[in-house]
C-alpha positions in Angstrom: 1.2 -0.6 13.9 1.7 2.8 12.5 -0.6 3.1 9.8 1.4 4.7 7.3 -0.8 2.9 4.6 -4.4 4.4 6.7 -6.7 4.8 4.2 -4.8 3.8 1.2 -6.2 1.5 -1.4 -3.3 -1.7 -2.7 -3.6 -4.2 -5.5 -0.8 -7.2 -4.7 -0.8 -9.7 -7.9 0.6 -13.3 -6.8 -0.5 -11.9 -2.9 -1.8 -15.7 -2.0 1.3 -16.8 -0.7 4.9 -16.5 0.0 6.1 -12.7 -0.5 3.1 -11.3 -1.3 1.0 -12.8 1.3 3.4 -11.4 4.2 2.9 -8.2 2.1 -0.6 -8.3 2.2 -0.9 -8.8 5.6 1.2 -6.0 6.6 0.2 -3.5 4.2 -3.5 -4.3 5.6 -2.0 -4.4 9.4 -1.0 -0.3 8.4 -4.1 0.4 7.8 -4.4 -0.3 3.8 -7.3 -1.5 1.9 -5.6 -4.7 0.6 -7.0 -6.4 -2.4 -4.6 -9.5 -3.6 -5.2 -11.5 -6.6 -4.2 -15.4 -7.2 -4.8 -18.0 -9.7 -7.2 -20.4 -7.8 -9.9 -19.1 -5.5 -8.8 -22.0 -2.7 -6.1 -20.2 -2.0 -7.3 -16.8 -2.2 -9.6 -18.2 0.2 -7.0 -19.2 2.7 -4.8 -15.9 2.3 -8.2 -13.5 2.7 -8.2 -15.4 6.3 -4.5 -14.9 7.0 -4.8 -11.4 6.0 -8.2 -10.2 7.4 -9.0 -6.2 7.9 -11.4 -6.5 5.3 -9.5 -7.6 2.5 -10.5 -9.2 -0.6 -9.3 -11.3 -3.6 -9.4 -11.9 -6.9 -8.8 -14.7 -9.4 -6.6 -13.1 -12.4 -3.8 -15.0 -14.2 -1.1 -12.5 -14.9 -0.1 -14.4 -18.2 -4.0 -13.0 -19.7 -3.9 -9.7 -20.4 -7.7 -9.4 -20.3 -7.8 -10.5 -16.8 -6.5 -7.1 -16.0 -9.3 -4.7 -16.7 -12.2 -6.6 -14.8 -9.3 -6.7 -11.9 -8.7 -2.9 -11.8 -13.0 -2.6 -12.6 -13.6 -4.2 -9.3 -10.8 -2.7 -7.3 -12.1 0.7 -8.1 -15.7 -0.2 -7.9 -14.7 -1.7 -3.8 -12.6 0.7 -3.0 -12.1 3.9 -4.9 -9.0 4.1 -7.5 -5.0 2.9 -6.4 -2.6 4.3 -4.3 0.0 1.1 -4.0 0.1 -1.5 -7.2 2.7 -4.7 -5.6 3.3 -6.0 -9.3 4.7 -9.2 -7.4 3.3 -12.5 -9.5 5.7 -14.0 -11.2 7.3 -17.6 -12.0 10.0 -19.6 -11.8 11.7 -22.3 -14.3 15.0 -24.0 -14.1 16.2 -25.9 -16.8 19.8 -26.7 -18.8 20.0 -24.8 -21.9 20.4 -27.4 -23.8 16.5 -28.9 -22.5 15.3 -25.5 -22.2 12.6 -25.3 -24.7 10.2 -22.8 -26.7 7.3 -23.5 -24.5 9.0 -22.6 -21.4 10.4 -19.8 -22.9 7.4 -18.4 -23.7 5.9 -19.2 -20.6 8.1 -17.0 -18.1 8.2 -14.4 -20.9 4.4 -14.0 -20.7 4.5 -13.6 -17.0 7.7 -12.4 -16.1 8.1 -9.6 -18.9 4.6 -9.1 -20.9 2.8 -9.9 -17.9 4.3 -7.2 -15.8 4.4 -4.9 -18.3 0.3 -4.7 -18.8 -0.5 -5.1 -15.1 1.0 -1.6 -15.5 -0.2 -0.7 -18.2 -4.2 -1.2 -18.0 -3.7 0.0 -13.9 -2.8 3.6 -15.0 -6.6 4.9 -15.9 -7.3 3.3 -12.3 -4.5 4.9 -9.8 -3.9 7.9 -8.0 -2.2 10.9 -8.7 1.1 10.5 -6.5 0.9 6.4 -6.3 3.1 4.7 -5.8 3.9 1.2 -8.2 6.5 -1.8 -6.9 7.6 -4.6 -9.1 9.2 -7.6 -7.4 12.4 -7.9 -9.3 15.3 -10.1 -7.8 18.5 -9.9 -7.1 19.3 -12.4 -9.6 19.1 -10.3 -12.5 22.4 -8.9 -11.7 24.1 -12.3 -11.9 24.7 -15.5 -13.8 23.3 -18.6 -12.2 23.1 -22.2 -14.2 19.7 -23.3 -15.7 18.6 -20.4 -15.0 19.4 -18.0 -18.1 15.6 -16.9 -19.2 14.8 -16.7 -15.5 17.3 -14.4 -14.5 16.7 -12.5 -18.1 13.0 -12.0 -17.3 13.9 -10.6 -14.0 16.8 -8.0 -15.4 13.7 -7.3 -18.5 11.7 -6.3 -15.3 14.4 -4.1 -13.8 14.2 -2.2 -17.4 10.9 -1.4 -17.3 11.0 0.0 -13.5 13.3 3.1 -15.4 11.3 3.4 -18.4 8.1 3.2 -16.5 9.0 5.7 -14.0 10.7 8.6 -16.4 7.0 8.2 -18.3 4.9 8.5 -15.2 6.9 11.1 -13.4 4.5 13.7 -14.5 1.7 12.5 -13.0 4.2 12.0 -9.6 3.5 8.4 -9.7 7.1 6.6 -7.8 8.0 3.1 -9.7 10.4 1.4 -8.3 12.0 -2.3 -8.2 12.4 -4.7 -4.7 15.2 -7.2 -5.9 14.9 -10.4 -2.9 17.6 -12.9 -2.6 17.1 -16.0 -1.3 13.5 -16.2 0.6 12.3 -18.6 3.0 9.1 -19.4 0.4 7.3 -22.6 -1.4 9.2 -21.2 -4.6 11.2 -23.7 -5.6 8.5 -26.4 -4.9 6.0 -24.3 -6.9 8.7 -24.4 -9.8 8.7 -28.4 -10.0 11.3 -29.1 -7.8 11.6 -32.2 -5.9 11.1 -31.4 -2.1 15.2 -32.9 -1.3 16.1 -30.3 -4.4 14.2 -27.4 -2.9 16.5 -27.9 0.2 19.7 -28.5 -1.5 19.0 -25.0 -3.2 18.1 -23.3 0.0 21.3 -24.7 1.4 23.0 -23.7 -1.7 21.8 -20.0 -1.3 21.9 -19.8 2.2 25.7 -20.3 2.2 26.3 -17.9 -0.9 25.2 -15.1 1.1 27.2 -12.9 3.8 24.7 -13.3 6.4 24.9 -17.0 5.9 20.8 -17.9 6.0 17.4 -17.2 4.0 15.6 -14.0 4.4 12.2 -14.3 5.5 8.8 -13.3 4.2 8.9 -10.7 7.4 11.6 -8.9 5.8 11.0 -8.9 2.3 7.4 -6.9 3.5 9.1 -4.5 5.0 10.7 -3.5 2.3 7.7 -3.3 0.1 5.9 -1.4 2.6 8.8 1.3 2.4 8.9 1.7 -0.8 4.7 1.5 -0.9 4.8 4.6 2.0 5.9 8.4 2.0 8.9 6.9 3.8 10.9 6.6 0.2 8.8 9.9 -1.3 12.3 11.2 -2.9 13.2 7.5 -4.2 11.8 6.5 -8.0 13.4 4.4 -10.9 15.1 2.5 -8.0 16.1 -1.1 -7.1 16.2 -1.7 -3.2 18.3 -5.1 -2.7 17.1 -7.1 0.1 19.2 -10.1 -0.4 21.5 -11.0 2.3 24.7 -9.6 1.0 24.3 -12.0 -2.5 24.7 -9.5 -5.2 27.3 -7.5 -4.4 29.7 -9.8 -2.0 
């Protein structure tokens, strides 16, 4: 590898699987010191094996704001304060609008929108001068797609607060910017409740929407993370980078 992350100290929430995992493991391969965080410590478990290079994890549910402090407490107490923040947990919930109800609302809200917005928030006193801040967005927010409406909301909220957040931290040159997937070869739609024979009829579904005709993988997506994470996009901030197979825009 190159080690254009040597030395460098990265927080990845949701980094126990899918996106974030392959993430983790490559930001650690470049020579970062990787810590990932997860909702049960079985899994981090499993991804601190994957990952290796000395990495660590942490139990911290993004929907509890008070999680956050202790998080950034031990980060910077391991490893010194935070040149990369992956803000990459996040949920999924598909549902008619008409069966859609408060409760689920509020639960991809608290995540997907106030969730994001304090891991932000209560990682400033912790990071770097110059770091650099990536929130998983998705390509999604850019479009219409059934039973999905406070899904692809949260995700276009998310895309807001990239700009806002990065015209506020400019002056202490900290880069924010948005990665916006498409369709990922991931557990995701299992870990949203679908049936397994739903999960592939929605794979197949997005597979075929897209002008490369197939899934990204996890391989890619982490690529893109770890451009935006290096000095490779030093002039980019406020941005969205679209990995999505042609989705969005064809």
């Amino acid at each position: 590898m190159s080690g254009k992350l040597e030395n460098t100290v990265a927080v990845i929430t949701g980094g126990n699987s899918g996106i974030g995992l392959g993430t983790a493991k490559l930001f650690a391969s470049e020579g970062a010191k990787v810590t990932i965080t997860g909702r049960t410590q079985s899994t981090i478990d499993t991804a601190i094996e994957e990952i290796g290079h000395g990495a660590i994890g942490l139990v911290s549910n993004v929907g509890e704001v008070a999680s956050f402090e202790p998080l950034y407490t031990t980060v910077n107490r391991t490893f010194g304060k935070i040149d990369v923040l992956v803000v990459n947990a996040g949920i999924m919930v598909m549902a008619p609008l008409e069966e859609f109800t408060e409760e689920l609302f509020d639960q991809i809200i608290n995540i997907n929108y106030k969730g994001v917005f304090f891991t932000v928030q209560k990682a400033l006193p912790f990071l770097n001068e110059g770091a650099s801040i990536i929130i998983t967005s998705s390509t999604v927010a850019n479009k219409g797609i059934p039973n999905g409406a406070a899904y692809t909301s949260s995700k276009a909220a998310e895309r807001s607060l990239v700009r806002a957040f990065a015209a506020e931290l400019a002056g202490r040159k900290i880069r924010v910017n948005a990665l916006s997937p498409g369709a990922v070869d991931t557990p995701i739609f299992i870990k949203a409740g679908l049936s397994q024979s739903t999960a592939d009829g929605m794979n197949s579904f997005f597979a075929n929407a897209v002008a490369l005709k197939r899934l990204g993988t996890v391989d890619e997506m982490a690529k893109g993370f770890l451009f935006l994470a290096s000095d490779d996009s030093s002039y980019m901030t406020g941005a969205d980078l679209v990995i999505d197979g042609g989705f969005r825009d064809l």
